[in-house]
C-alpha positions as a printed NumPy array, in Angstrom:
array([[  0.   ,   0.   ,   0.   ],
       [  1.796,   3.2  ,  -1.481],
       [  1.192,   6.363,   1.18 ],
       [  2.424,   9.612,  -0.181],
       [  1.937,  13.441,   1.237],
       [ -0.374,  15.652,  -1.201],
       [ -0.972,  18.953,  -1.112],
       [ -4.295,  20.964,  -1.955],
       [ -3.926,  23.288,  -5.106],
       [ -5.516,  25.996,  -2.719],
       [ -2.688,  25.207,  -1.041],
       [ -0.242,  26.492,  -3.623],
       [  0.481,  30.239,  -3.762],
       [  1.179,  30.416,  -7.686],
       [  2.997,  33.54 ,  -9.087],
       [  3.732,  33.406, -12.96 ],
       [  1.85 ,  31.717, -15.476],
       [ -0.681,  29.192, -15.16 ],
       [  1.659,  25.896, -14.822],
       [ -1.62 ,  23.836, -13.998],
       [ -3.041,  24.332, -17.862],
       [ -5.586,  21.247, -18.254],
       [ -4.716,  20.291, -21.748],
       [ -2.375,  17.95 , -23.668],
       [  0.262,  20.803, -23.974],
       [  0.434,  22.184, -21.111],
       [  1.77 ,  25.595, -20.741],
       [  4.848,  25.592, -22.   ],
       [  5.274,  29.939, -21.294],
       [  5.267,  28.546, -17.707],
       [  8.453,  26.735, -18.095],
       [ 11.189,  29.077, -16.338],
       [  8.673,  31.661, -15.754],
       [  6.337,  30.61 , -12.809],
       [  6.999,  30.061,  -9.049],
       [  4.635,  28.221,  -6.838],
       [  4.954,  28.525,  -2.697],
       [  2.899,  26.185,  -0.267],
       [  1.42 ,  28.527,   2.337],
       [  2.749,  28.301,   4.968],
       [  0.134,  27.77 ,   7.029],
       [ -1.158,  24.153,   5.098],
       [ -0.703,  21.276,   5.771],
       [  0.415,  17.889,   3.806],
       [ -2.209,  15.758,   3.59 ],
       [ -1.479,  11.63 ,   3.947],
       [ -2.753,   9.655,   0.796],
       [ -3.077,   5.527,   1.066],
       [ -3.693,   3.672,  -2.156],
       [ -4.182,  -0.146,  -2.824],
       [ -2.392,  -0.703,  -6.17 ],
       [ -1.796,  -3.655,  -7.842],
       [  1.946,  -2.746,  -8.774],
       [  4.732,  -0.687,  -7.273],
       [  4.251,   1.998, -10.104],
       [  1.932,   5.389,  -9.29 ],
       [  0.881,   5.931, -12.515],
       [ -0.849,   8.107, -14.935],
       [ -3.639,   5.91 , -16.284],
       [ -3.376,   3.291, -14.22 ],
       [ -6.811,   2.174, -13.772],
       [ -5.93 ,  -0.459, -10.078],
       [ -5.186,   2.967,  -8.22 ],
       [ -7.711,   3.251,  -5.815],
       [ -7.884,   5.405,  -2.07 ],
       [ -7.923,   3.096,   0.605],
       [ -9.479,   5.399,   2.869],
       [-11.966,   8.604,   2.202],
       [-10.298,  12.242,   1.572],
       [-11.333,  15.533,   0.68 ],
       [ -9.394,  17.91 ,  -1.096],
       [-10.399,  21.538,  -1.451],
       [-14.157,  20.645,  -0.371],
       [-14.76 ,  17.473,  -2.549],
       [-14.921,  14.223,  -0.61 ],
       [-13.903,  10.622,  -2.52 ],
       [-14.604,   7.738,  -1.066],
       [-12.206,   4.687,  -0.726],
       [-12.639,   2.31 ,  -3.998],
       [-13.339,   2.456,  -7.219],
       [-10.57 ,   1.223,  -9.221],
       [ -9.138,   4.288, -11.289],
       [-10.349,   7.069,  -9.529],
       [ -6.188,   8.386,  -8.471],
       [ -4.131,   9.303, -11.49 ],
       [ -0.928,  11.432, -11.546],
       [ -1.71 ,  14.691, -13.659],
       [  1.403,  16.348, -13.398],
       [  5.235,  15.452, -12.75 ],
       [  7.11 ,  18.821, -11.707],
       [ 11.132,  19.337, -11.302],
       [ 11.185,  22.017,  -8.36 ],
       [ 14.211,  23.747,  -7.798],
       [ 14.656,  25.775,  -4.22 ],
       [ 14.407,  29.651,  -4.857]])
C-alpha cells in the first residue's frame, strides 16, 4: 500500500503563469517563468492507495484510495478502481 503526502492546489500560492493548464500541452510559457509557494500555514495531507503494482501511474486504472479524503471541499470515497491518477510530474528547484 503506497502512502504519499499531497498537497491541496488551494494550497499552492502560484505567481507566474498558469503551470496547472488542463490540456495535452500544457503551458509551456510557464516553463522558467512561474513560481509556486505552499502557504505556509497548510498542511500535507497523507494519501493511502491499494495498487496492484509498485508503479503510481498516470492511467493506471488499479489505483484506488484506501481510505476517504477531501481535497479543497470534494470528498472521494475509498474504492473504485481508477479514480487516483498522476496529472502532473514537476522538477522544483529551491528559490
Amino acid at each position: 500500500m503506497p502512502i504519499f503526502g499531497a498537497w491541496q492546489f488551494s494550497d499552492l500560492i502560484v505567481s507566474g503563469p498558469d503551470p496547472f493548464g488542463s490540456n495535452a500541452l500544457a503551458n509551456a510559457d510557464a516553463v522558467g517563468a512561474t513560481s509556486f509557494t505552499i502557504d505556509a500555514s497548510a498542511a500535507v495531507q497523507m494519501i493511502d492507495l491499494t495498487d496492484d503494482d509498485t508503479n503510481l501511474e498516470d492511467a493506471d486504472g488499479s489505483q484506488e484510495l484506501s481510505l476517504p479524503t477531501t481535497f479543497d471541499g470534494i470528498a472521494w470515497g475509498a474504492g473504485a478502481a481508477g479514480d487516483v491518477e498522476i496529472e502532473y510530474s514537476y522538477v522544483t528547484r529551491p528559490a
